[in-house]
C-alpha positions as CSV (number, residue, x, y, z in Angstrom):
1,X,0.0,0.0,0.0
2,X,1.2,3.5,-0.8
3,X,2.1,5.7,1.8
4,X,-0.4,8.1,1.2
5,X,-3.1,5.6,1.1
6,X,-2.0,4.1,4.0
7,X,-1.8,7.4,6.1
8,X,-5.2,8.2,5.0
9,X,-6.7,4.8,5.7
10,X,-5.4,4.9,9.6
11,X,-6.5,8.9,9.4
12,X,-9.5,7.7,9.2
13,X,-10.0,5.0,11.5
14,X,-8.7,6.9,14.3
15,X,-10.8,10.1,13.3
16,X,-13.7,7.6,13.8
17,X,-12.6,5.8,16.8
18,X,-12.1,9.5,18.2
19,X,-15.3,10.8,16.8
20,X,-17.3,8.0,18.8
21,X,-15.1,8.6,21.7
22,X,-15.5,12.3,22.5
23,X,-18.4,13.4,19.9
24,X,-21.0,11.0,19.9
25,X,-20.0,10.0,16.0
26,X,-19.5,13.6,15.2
27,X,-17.0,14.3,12.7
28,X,-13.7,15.6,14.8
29,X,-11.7,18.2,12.9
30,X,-8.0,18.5,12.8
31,X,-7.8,21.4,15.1
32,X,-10.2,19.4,17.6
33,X,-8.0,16.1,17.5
34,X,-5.1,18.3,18.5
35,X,-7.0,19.6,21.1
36,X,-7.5,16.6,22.5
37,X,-3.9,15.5,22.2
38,X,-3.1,18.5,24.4
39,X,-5.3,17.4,27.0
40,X,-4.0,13.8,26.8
41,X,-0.3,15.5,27.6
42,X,-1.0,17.6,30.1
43,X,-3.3,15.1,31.4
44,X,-5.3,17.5,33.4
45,X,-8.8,15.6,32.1
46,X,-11.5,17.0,34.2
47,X,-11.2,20.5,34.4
48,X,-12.5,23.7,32.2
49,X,-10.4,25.3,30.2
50,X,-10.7,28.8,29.5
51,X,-9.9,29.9,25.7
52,X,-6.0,30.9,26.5
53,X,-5.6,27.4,28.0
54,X,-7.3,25.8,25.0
55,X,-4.9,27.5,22.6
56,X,-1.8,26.4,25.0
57,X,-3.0,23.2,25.2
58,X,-3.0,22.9,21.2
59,X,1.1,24.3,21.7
60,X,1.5,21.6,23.4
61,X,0.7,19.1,21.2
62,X,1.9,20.4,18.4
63,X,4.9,20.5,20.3
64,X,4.9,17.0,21.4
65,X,3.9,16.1,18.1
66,X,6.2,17.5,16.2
67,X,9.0,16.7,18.6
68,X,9.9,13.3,16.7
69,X,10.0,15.2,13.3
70,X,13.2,17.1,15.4
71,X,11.4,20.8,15.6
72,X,10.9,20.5,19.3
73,X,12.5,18.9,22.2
74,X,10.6,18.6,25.9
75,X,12.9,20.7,28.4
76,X,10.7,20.7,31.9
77,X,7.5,20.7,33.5
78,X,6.1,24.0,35.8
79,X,4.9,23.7,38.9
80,X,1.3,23.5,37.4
81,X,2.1,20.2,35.5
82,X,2.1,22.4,32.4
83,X,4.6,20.8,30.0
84,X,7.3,23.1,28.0
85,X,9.2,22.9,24.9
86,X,12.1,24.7,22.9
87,X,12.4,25.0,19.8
88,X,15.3,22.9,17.7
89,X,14.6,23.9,14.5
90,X,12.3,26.1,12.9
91,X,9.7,24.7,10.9
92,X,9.8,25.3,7.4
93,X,7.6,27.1,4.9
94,X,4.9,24.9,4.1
95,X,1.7,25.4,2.1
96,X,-1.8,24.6,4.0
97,X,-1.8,21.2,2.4
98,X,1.3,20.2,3.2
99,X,0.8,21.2,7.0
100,X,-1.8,19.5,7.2
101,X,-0.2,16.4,6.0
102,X,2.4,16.8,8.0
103,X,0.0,17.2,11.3
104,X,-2.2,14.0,10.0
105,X,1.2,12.0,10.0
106,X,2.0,13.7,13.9
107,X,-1.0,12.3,14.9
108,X,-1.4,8.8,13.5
109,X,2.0,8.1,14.8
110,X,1.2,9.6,18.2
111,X,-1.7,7.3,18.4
112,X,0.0,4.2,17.2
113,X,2.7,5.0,19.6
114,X,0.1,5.5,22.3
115,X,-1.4,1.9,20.9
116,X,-4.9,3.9,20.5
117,X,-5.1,2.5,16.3
């Protein structure tokens, strides 16, 4: 199977093991799935999150997802259990389709890593 096809065939079994999970079979979006990767690192899971923590909590997984790719490496946790990075190596130029590729392929390997899919 080609890459492509095979990215996009676990895409979207986990967006529909996800979907079920924490949207009643409501399509998750991208931004949504980071979200909940966020959540799943800082794994604060039953507290309200006011907007400036949502956005932090998608740094943080873009963060931690990006961190095998070499863009980020973990350096401590605060004394909120807040996780933080630094940044290795800038992230390059990318058009919207190729981030979002790139952030698909974070993800599925986050969740075979975390033996979700």
């Amino acid at each position: 199977m080609a890459r492509d096809e095979e990215l996009k065939e676990r895409w979207n079994v986990l967006v529909g093991k996800l979907s079920e999970q924490f949207a009643s079979g409501d399509t998750l979006e991208l931004d949504a799935i980071i979200y909940l990767v966020g959540v799943q690192e800082l794994g604060q899971y039953h507290r309200k999150y006011k907007k400036n923590d949502k956005l932090d909590l998608m740094h943080i997984a873009i963060c931690r997802l990006l961190e095998p790719y070499g863009y980020y490496e973990f350096e401590f946790f605060d004394e909120d259990g807040w996780p933080h990075y630094k940044t290795k190596e800038e992230l390059p130029a990318l058009k919207a389709g190729e981030q979002s590729v790139l952030m698909k392929e974070a993800i599925v390997g986050y969740f075979l890593e975390k033996e979700y899919i």
